[in-house]
VEXNUTI-28727 format. One record per residue (C-alpha): y, x, z; residue in three letters. Coordinates in steps of 0.5 Angstrom, whole numbers, padded with zeros to 4 digits, always signed. Layout:
<atoms>
YXZALA/...
</atoms>
This chain:
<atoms>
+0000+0000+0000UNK/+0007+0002-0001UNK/+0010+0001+0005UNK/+0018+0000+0005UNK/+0024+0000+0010UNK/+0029-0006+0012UNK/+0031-0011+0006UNK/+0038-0012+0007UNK/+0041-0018+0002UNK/+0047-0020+0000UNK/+0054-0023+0000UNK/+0054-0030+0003UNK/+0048-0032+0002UNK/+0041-0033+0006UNK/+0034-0032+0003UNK/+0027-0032+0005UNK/+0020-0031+0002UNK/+0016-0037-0001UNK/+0011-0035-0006UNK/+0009-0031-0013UNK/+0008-0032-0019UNK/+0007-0029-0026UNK/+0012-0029-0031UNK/+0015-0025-0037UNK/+0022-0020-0038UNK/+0026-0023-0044UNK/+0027-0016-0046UNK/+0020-0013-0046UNK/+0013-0016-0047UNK/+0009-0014-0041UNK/+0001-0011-0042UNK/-0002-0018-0041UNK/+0003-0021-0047UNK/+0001-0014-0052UNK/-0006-0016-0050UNK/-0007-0022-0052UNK/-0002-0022-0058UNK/-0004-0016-0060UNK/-0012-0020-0060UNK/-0009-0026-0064UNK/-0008-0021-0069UNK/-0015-0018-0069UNK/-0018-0024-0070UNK/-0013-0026-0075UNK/-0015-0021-0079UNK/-0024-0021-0077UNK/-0028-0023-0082UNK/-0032-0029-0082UNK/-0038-0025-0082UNK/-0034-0021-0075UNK/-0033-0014-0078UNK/-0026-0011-0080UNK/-0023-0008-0085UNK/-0020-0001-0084UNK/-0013-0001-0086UNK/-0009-0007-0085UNK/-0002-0006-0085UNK/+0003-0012-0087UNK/-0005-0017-0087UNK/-0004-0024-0085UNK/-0012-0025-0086UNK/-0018-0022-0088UNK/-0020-0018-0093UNK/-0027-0019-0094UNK/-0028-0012-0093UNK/-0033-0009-0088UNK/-0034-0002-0084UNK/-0040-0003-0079UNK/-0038+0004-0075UNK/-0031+0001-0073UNK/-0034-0006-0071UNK/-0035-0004-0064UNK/-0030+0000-0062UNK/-0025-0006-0065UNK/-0029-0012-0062UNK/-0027-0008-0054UNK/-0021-0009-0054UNK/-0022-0017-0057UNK/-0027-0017-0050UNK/-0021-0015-0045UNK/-0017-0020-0048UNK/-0022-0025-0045UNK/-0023-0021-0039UNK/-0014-0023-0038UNK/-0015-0029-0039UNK/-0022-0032-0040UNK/-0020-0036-0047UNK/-0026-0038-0050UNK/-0024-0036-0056UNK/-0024-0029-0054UNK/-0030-0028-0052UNK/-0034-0033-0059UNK/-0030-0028-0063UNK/-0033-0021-0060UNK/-0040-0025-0059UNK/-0039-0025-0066UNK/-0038-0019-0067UNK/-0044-0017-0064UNK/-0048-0020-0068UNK/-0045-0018-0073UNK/-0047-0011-0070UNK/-0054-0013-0069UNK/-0055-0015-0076UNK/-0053-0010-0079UNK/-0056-0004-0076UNK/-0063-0008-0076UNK/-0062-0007-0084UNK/-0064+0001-0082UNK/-0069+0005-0081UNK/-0071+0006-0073UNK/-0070+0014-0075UNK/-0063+0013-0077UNK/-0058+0015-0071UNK/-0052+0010-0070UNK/-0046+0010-0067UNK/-0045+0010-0060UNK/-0039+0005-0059UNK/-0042+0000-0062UNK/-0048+0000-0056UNK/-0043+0001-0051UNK/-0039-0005-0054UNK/-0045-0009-0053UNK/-0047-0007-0047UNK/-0040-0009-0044UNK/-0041-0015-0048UNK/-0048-0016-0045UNK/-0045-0016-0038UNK/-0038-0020-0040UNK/-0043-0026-0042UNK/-0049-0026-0039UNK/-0052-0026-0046UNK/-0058-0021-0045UNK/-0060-0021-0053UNK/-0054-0015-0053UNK/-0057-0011-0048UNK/-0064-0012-0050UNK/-0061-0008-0056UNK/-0058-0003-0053UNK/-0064-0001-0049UNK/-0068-0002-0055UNK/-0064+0003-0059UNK/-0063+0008-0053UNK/-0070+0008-0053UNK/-0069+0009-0061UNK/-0065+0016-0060UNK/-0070+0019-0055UNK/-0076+0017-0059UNK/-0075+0016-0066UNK/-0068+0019-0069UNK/-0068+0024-0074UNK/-0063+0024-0079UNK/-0056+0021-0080UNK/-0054+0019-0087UNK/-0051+0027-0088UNK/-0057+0030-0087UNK/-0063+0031-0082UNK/-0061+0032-0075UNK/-0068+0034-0071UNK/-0069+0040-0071UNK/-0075+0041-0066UNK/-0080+0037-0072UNK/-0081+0031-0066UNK/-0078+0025-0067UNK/-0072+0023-0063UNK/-0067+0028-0061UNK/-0066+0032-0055UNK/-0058+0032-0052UNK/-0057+0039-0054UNK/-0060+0037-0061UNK/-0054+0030-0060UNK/-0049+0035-0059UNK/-0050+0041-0065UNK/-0051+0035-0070UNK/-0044+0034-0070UNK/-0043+0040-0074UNK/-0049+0035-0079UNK/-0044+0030-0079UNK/-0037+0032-0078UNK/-0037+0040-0080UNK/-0033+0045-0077UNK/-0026+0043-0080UNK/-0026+0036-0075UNK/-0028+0040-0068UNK/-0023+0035-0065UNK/-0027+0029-0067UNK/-0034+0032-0064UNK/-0033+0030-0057UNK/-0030+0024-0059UNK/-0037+0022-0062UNK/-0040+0024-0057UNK/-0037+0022-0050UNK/-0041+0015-0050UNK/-0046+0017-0050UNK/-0046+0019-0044UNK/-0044+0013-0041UNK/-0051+0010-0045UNK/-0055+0015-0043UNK/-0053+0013-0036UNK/-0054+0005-0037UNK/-0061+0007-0039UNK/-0062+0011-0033UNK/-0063+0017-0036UNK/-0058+0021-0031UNK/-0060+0028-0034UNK/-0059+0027-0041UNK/-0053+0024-0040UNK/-0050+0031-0036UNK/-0054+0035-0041UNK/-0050+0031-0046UNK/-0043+0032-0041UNK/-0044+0039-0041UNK/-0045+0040-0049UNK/-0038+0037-0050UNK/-0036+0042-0043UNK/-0037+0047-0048UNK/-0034+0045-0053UNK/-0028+0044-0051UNK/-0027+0049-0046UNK/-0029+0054-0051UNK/-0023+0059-0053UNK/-0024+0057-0060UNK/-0023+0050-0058UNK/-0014+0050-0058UNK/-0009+0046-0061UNK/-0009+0049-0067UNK/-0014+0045-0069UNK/-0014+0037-0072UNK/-0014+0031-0067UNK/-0014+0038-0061UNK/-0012+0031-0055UNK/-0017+0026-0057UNK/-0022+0031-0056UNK/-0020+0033-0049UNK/-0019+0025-0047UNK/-0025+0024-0049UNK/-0028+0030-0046UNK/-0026+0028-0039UNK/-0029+0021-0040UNK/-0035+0024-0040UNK/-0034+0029-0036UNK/-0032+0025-0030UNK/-0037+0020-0031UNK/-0042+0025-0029UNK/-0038+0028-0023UNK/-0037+0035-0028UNK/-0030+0039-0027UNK/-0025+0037-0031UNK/-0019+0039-0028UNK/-0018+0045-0034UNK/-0018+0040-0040UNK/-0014+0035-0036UNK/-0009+0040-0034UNK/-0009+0042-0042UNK/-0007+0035-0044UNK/-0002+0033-0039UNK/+0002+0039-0042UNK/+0002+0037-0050UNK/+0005+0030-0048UNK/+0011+0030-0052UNK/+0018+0028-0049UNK/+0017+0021-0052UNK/+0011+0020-0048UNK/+0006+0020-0055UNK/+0001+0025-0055UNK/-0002+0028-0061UNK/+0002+0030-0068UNK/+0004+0026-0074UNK/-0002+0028-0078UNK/-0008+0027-0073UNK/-0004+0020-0072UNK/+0000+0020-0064UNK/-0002+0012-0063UNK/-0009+0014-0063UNK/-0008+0020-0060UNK/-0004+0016-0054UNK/-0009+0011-0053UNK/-0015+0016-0052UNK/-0011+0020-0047UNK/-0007+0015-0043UNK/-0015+0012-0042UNK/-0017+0018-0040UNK/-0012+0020-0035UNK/-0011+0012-0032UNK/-0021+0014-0031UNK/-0019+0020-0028UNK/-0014+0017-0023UNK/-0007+0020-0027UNK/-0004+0015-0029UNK/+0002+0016-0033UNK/+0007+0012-0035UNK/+0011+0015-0040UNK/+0005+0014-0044UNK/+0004+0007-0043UNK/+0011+0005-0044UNK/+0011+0009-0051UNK/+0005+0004-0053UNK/+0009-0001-0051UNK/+0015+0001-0054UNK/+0011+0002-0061UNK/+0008-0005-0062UNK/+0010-0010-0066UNK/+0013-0009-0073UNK/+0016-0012-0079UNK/+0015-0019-0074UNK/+0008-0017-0074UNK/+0003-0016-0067UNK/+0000-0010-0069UNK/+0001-0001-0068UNK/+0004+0002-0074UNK/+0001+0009-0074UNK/+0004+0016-0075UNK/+0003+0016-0083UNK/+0006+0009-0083UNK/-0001+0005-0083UNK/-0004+0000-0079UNK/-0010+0000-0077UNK/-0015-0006-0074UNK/-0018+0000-0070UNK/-0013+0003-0067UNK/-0009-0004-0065UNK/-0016-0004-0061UNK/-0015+0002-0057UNK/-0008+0002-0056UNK/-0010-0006-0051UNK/-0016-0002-0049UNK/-0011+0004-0046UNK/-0007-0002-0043UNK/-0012-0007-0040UNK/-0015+0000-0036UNK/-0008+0002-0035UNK/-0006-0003-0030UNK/-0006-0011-0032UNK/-0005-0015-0025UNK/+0001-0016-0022UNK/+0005-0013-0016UNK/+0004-0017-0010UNK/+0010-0017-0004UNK/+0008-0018+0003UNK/+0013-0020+0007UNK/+0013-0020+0015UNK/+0020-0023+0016UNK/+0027-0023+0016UNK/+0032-0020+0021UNK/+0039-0022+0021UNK/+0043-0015+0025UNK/+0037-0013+0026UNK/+0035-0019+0030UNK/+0029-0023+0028UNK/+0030-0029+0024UNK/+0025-0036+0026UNK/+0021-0039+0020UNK/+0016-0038+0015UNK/+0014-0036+0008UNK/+0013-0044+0006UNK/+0019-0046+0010UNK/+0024-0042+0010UNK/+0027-0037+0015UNK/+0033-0039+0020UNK/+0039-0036+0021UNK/+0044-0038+0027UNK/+0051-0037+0025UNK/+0057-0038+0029UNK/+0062-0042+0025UNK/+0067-0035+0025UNK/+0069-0034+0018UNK/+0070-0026+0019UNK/+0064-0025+0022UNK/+0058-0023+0017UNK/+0050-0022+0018UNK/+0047-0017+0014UNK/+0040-0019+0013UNK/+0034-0015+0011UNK/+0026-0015+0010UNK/+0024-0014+0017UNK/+0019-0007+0018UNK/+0013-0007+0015UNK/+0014-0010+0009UNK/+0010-0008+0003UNK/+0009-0008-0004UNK/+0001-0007-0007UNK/+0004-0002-0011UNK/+0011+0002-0014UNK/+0016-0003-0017UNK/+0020+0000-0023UNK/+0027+0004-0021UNK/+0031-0003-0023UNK/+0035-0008-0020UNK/+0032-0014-0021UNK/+0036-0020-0020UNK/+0035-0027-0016UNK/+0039-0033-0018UNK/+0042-0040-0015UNK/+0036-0044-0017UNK/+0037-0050-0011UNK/+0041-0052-0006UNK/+0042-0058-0001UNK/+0050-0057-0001UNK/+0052-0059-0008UNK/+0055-0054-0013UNK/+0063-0057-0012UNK/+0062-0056-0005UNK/+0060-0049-0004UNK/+0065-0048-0011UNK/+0071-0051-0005UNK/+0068-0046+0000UNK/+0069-0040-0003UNK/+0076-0043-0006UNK/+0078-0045+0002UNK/+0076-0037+0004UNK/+0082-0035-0001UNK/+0076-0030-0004UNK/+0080-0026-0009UNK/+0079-0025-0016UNK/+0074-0023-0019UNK/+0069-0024-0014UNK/+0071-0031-0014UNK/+0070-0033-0021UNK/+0064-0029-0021UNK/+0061-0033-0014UNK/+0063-0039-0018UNK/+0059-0037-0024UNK/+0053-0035-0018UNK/+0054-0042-0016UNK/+0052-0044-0023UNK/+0046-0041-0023UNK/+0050-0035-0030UNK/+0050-0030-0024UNK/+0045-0027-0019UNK/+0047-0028-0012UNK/+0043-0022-0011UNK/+0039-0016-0013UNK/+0032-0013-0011UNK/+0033-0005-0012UNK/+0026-0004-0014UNK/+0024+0003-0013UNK/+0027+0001-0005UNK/+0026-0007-0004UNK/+0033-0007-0002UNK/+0036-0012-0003UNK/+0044-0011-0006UNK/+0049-0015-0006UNK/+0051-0018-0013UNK/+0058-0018-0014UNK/+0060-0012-0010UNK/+0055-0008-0015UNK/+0056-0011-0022UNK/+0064-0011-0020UNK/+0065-0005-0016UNK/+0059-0002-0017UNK/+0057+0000-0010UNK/+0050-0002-0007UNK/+0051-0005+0000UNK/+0047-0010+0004UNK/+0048-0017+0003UNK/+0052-0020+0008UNK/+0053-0028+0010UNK/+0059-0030+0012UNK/+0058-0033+0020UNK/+0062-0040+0017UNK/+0057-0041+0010UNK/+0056-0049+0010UNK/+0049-0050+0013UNK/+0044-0051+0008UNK/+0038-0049+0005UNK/+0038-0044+0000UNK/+0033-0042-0005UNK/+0034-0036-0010UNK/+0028-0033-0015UNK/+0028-0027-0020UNK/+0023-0023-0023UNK/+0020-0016-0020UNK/+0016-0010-0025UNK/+0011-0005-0023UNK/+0012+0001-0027UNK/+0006-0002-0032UNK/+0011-0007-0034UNK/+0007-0013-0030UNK/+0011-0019-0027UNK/+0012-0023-0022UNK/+0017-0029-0020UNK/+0019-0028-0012UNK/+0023-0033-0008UNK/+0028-0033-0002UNK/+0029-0039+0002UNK/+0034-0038+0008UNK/+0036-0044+0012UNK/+0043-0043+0014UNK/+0044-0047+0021UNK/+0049-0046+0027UNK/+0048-0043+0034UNK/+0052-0046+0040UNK/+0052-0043+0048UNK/+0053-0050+0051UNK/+0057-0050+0059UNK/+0051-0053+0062UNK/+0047-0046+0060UNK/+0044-0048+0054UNK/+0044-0047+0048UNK/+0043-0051+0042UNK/+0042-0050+0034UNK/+0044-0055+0028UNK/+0040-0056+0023UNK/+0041-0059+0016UNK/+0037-0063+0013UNK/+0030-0060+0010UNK/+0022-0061+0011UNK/+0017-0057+0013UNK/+0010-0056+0013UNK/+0004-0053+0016UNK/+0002-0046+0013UNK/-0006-0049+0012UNK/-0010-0053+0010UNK/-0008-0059+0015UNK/-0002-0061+0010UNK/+0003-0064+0016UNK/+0010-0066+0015UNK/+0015-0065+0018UNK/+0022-0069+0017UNK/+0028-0065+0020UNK/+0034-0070+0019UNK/+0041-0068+0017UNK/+0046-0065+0023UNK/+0040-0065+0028UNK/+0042-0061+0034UNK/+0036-0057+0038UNK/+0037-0057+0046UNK/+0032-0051+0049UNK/+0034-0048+0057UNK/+0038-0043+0057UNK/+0033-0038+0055UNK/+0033-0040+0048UNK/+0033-0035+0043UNK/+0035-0040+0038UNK/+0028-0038+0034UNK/+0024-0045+0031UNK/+0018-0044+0029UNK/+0015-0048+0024UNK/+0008-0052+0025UNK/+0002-0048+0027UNK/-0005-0051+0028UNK/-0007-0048+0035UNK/-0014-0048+0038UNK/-0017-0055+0041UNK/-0018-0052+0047UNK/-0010-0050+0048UNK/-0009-0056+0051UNK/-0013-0060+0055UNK/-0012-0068+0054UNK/-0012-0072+0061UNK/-0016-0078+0059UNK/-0014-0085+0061UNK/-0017-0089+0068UNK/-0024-0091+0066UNK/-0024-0085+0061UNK/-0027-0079+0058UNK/-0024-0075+0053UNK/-0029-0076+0047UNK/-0026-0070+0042UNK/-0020-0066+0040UNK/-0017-0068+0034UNK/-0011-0063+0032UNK/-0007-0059+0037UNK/+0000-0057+0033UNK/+0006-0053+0036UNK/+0013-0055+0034UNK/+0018-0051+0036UNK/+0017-0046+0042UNK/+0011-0045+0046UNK/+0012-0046+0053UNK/+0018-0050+0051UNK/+0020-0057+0051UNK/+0027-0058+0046UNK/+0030-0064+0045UNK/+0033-0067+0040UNK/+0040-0071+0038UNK/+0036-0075+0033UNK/+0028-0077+0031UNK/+0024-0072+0028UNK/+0018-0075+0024UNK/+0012-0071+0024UNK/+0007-0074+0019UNK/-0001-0072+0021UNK/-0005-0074+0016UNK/-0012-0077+0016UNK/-0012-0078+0023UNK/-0009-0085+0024UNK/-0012-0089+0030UNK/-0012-0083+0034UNK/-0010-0083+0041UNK/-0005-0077+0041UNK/+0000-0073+0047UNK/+0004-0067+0048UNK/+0004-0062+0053UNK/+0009-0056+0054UNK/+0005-0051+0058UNK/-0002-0053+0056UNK/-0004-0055+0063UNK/+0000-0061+0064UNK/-0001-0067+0059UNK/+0003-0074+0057UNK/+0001-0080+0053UNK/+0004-0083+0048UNK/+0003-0090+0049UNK/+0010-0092+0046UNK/+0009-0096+0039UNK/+0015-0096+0034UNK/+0018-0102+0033UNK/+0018-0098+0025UNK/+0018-0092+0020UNK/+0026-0092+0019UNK/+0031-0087+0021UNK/+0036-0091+0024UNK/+0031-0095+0028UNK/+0028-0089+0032UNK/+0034-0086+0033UNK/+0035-0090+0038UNK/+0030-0087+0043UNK/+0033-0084+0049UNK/+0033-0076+0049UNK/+0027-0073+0049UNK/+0022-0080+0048UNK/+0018-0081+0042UNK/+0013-0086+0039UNK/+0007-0086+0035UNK/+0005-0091+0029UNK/+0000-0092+0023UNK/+0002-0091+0016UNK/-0005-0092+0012UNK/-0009-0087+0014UNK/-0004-0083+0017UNK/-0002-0082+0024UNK/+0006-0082+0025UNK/+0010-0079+0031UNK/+0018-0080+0031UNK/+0020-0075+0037UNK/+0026-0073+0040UNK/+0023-0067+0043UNK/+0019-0061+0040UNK/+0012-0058+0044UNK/+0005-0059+0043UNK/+0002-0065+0040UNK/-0004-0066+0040UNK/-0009-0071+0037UNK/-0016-0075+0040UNK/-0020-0080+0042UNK/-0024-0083+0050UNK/-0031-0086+0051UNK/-0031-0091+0056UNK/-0035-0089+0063UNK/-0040-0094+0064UNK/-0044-0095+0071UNK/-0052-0095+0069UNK/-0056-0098+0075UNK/-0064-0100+0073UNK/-0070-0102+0079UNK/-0075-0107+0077UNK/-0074-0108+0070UNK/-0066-0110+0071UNK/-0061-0107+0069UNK/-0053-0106+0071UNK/-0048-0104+0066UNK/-0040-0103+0070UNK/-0034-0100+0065UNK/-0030-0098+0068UNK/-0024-0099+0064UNK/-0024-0106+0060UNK/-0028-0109+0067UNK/-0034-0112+0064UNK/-0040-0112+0068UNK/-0047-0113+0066UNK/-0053-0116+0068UNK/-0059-0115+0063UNK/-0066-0116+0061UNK/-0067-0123+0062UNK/-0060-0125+0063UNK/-0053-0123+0061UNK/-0046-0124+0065UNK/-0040-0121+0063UNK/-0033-0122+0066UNK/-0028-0124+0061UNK/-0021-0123+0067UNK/-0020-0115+0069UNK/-0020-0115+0076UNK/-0015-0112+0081UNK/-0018-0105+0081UNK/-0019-0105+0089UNK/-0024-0111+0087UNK/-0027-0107+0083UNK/-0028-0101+0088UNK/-0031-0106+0093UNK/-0035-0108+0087UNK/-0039-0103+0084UNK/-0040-0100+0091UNK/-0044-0108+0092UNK/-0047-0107+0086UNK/-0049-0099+0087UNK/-0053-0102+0093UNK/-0056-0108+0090UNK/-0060-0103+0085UNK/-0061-0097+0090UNK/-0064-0101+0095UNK/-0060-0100+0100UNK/-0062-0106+0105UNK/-0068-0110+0101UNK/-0067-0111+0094UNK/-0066-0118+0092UNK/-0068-0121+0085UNK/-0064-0121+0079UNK/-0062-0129+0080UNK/-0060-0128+0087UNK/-0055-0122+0086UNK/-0052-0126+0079UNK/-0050-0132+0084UNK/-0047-0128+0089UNK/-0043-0125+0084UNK/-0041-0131+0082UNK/-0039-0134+0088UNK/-0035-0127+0090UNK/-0032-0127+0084UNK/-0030-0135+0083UNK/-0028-0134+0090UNK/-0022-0128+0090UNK/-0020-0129+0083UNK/-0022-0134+0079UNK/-0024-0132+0074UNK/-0027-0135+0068UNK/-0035-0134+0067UNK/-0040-0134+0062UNK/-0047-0135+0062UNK/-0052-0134+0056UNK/-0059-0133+0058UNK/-0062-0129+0053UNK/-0069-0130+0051UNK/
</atoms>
């Protein structure tokens, strides 16, 4: 992780973390845009038979014209277009390439070497698509190399009269095939190879094959003098890295022949090619290099066309493959920031990145707050070394009102036309310095040209605010960030208090519970005088953070939801209703505690769902509804609310087949077996301790046990006698 220090923000605003998405600069494509236009291309250009021409500069469609030895190669590049972006259409256009391969090669003798980019073009083809008929292939052939290959359509390459090739013959059959003018090509040839040997779990000749192509390019004959010198070192650490040989002498080489634009190689060996190979080879060997990959980027597209042109002026539908390859290896993912919250004058500020973050003014018009990134914030890898601007994309004060507040502040030209412009959403109001996640003032550095942190004025209209811009990596890869800040008013009341007015804003619980929180307009949050003025929004907590007292007669059945508002182990109270939305749990039972230890019941039902009504509680009361399936508090008072549900505790007694039923808390009584009684009036509750003490020792034999009919008609009696009531008798059969 790139870890970075304090991110200040800029003049009269506010902000706060909330998401990231991915998006595109105006000026540049990034990788994944080259990618798939660059893969459009190609398919446009595929046979319908799955080949490639092999020059195709200025083609709009394909020319019918087929080369077996570039296929594989050409079709990877169509593979990582799939692998970005999981278009299906991608992926049917390399299977058919592949079978394409298939057919082909099948057409020749098992004798005949083949072309190593094509097996491993299958192979990843295979592994993207679960097909194993691509593999089955590669497997058969591999098998075909070190069993049966002996000639190459230049001559005989197996020297030793036995069929198949050894890795020392492999390697010395590149002088067969491409002659002592082209030694920069051979290790070219040679480097997948490598990664087959070792696909078929053949570890020793992939290493002798590595240490045939070490030699070569690690030879004093082997220098820049000669044709395609880069492309043969690229290639050369690929396949010395990927069985763990030393590469560092040939990678120092090819760093030192990158030229200044970026490019490797020369004009006549072709420099996007020769930069493809070489930025795939540093990015595999853990160097990746930038200026490379800008080069790529900055050379694709001509004449409206999404493809490569080469140094001899041509464009090639291989080389437009290589240069997505070295660029899907590149870097392809989009940075990610991780913030850990805001401070304003160093001071930490309440909220979240789904709600937004709070800060508490002072309504004084000279004072200014600077706000940064809190310590710890980070960023999954290193942004480009620009200033990335974030602009005005919602606001709950209007556009004339802020417009007037910097009016009424006598801001000076031209910092006044630019904030108004800012307003507007034309200017930024802030911008990130990439290379140090700071956040910079916008106007003091587009007008005076100074990096300052930004500052909000302690008189800003309360509000909430969201500003969103684009940030890069140094591959060109973008995301959207936004900042949301509210802005509210801090007061130290006579009484020792201290109170903050909110604007209007809804907030959520950052899981999967979905519950809303419905903060009104001007409200005004007391809390002691110990207050820091930090509102936290709503948290789930554990079931077991507070504990429900059950009612009179009652156990607690189960805990549904325990949510904490505001400040733990602290009760704010409220100049109006807050509405908190918890959803599914209509029907529930629910309370508040403030310590965790003490509990208190809401009983209360609201006379409806409306503002205006609720607002009516008095200071630190609430009510509960349901609305559908949800459950609805309005509450003038922030805690720890939490959800459940009681059972009633039932006495059960039973001797002799008869069986007593007291619940404690509707006041039933019930006599079973042959008979039922239940007593529809709730008695007094001193009755009924005297009655379930009679009834206790009615069926524990305490004295003689009388019979069931006895023990009914003396509950009748007692009962008629005291009370009144009214029973019911039914003889059950």
């Amino acid at each position: 992780m790139v870890s970075w220090k304090l991110l200040k923000v800029s003049i009269f605003l506010f902000i706060i973390l909330t998401g990231v998405l991915g998006s595109v600069s105006a000026t540049t494509w990034t990788p994944t845009e080259v990618i798939t236009a660059g893969t459009d291309r190609l398919i446009a250009l595929q046979n319908a038979n799955g080949s490639w021409d092999w020059d195709v500069p200025d083609k709009t469609a394909p020319t019918t014209t087929t080369y077996l030895n570039i296929a594989g190669v050409t079709a990877e590049g169509v593979l990582d277009a799939y692998k970005v972006t999981g278009d299906v259409k991608y992926l049917d256009a390399a299977k058919k390439t592949g079978d394409y391969i298939i057919l082909e090669i099948n057409k020749l003798s098992d004798a005949r070497h083949f072309n190593a980019f094509n097996m491993v073009f299958l192979k990843d083809l295979a592994e993207v698509s679960g097909d194993t008929i691509y593999s089955d292939f590669v497997t058969k052939k591999m098998n075909d190399l070190f069993t049966k290959v002996t000639n190459h359509t230049y001559g005989v390459i197996s020297t030793d009269g036995v069929d198949g090739l050894t890795a020392e013959e492999l390697v010395a059959a590149e002088d067969v095939i491409r002659g002592t003018a082209m030694d920069g090509i051979k290790s070219w040839d040679l480097y997948h190879f490598v990664e087959l040997a070792k696909y078929v779990g053949n570890n020793v000749y992939a290493t002798q094959i590595a240490n045939g192509i070490k030699s070569q390019i690690e030879n004093a004959s082997y220098n820049d003098s000669i044709s395609n010198f880069e492309l043969g070192l690229a290639a050369g650490i690929i396949a010395l890295k990927e069985v763990e040989l030393s590469y560092n002498p040939s990678l120092e080489r090819l760093i030192a022949k990158q030229n200044l634009d970026g490019s490797f190689g020369t004009i006549s060996d072709g420099q996007v090619q020769a930069t493809s190979y070489s930025l795939i080879a540093l990015t595999f060997s853990g160097n990746k290099n930038n200026l490379g990959l800008s080069y790529l980027r900055n050379k694709f597209r001509y004449n409206e066309l999404n493809g490569w042109k080469e140094s001899d002026g041509k464009e090639y539908a291989e080389v437009n493959s290589e240069a997505i390859q070295a660029i899907f290896n590149y870097d392809v993912t989009s940075p990610t920031m991780t913030v850990t919250g805001f401070t304003a004058d160093s001071l930490t500020m309440s909220g979240d990145k789904l709600n937004g973050f709070v800060l508490n003014t002072n309504n004084n018009s000279t004072k200014e707050y600077l706000i940064q990134f809190a310590d710890g914030t980070s960023s999954s890898e290193f942004l480009s070394d620009e200033y990335f601007g974030l602009k005005l994309i919602s606001s709950t004060v209007s556009v004339n009102d802020l417009k007037e507040y910097y009016t009424a502040r006598n801001v000076p030209e031209p910092f006044l036309t630019y904030l108004k412009d800012a307003v507007d959403g034309t200017n930024p109001f802030v911008y990130i310095k990439g290379n140090t996640i700071r956040l910079i003032d916008a106007a003091r550095h587009d007008i005076l040209g100074t990096d300052t942190d930004m500052a909000i004025p302690g008189d800003y209209p309360l509000g909430t605010y969201v500003v969103s811009g684009k940030i890069y990596d140094l591959a060109g890869n973008e995301v959207i960030v936004i900042y949301k800040l509210i802005v509210a008013r801090k007061i130290s009341n006579e009484d020792g208090t201290k109170s903050v007015t909110l604007p209007k804003m809804n907030l959520s619980s950052d899981d999967t519970s979905s519950i809303q929180v419905e903060i009104p307009e001007g409200l005004v949050v007391t809390g002691n005088s110990s207050w820091t003025g930090i509102l936290n929004a709503p948290s789930l907590k554990e079931i077991t953070y507070v504990t429900p007292i059950a009612s009179k007669g009652k156990n607690i059945n189960s805990t549904g939801s325990v949510i904490e508002l505001g400040v733990s182990n602290m009760k704010l109270t409220f100049n109006k209703a807050v509405r908190i939305l918890i959803p599914g749990q209509a029907g529930k039972l629910v309370g508040y505690s403030v310590s965790g230890t003490d509990f208190t019941p809401i009983t209360t039902i609201c006379a409806d769902d409306t503002q205006t009504t609720n607002n009516l509680l008095s200071t630190g009361k609430d009510c509960k509804l349901n609305v559908g399936s949800d459950l609805i508090i309005w509450t003038k008072h922030f805690t720890t609310f939490v959800t459940y549900t009681e059972t009633p505790i039932i006495h059960e007694h039973n001797r002799n087949n008869d069986e007593y039923r007291y619940i404690e808390s509707t006041g039933e009584v019930i006599v079973t077996e042959s008979k039922v009684i239940k007593l529809s009036t709730h008695p007094s509750d001193n009755f009924f301790t005297g009655l379930s003490k009679f009834l206790t020792g009615a069926v524990t034999g305490i004295g003689n046990f009388v019979s069931s009919g006895a023990v009914i008609m003396s509950l009748l009696t007692l009962l008629i006698a005291v009370v009144g009531l009214t029973v019911i008798v039914k003889l059950r059969k």
